[in-house]
N, C-alpha and C positions, 0 to 999 in steps of 0.2 A: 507570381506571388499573390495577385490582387484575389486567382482565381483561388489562390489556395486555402486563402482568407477566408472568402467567402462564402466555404462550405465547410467552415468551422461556426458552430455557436458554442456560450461559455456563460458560464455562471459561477459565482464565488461560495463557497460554504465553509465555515468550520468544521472540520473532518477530523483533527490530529488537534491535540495538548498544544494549545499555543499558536500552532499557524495557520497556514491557509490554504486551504485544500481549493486549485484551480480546475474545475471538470470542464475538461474540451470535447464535444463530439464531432464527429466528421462525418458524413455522409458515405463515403464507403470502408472509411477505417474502419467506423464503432466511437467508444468512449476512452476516454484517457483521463486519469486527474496526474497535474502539475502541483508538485507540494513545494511554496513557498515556506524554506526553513526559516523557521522562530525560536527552536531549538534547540539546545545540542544534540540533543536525540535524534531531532532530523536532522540535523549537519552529519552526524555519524549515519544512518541510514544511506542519504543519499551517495554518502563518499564508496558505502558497500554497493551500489549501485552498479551494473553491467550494462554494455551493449549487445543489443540485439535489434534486430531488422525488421521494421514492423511493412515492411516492401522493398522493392528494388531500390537501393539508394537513399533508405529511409531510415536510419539507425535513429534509437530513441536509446536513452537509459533508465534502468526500469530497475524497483529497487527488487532485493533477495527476498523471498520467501519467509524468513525468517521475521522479517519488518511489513510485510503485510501483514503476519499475522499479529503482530505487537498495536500497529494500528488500527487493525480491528477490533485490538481486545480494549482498546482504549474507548473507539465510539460505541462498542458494545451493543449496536442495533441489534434487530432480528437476524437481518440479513447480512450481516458484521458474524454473527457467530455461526450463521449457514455457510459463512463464504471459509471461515475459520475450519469448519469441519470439512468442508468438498477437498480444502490444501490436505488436510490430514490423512481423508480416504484415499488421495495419491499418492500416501506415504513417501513423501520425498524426504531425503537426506537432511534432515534439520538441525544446526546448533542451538539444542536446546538449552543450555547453559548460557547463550545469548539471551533468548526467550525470555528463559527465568530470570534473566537479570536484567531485562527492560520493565517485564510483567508486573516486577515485586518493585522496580522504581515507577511508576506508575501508578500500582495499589491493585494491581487485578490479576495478582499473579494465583487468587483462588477461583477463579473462573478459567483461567489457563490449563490447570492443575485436575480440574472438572474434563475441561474439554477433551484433555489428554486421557482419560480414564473410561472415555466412552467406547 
């Protein structure tokens, strides 16, 4: 455990409306943010949440598609709305009716609406 520790570093940032967006790097994982919910929106995100295996014996849960793209549209960076458009060119099955109804509780459901149209 101590080793596993140890080749994690972390930092805190406000990432998402309200909470606390935890980024862990690992040295041969990559990066990961841990979202501490503050709100209902993330209590709901996270509960949409799946498991998958990020190694042998390593299950993480990793939220839908659909709520990355919602908290993207919320930090609305550069690279917030690059990351927005790379999910969209892989055209994955999206409930957009979620979307749109995070987007517009949010306020940025015309940036959504944009992004969609490109």
């Amino acid at each position: 455990m101590r080793r596993a520790i140890s080749t994690i570093s972390s930092r805190s940032a406000r990432a998402s409306p309200g909470g606390e967006v935890l980024r862990l790097r690992h040295a041969e994982l990559g990066a990961a943010d841990l979202i501490v919910a503050a709100t209902e929106y993330e209590r709901v995100a996270i509960g949409r949440s799946r498991e998958e295996l990020l190694g042998p014996e390593r299950p993480v849960l990793v939220i839908a598609p659909e709520d990355v793209i919602v908290l993207k549209l919320v930090a609305g960076r550069a690279q917030d709305i690059a990351d927005i458009e790379a999910i969209l060119a892989a055209k994955p099955q999206l409930d957009e009716p979620y979307v749109e109804s995070w987007a517009e509780f949010w306020g940025v459901l015309p940036l959504w609406r944009q992004l969609r149209t490109r």
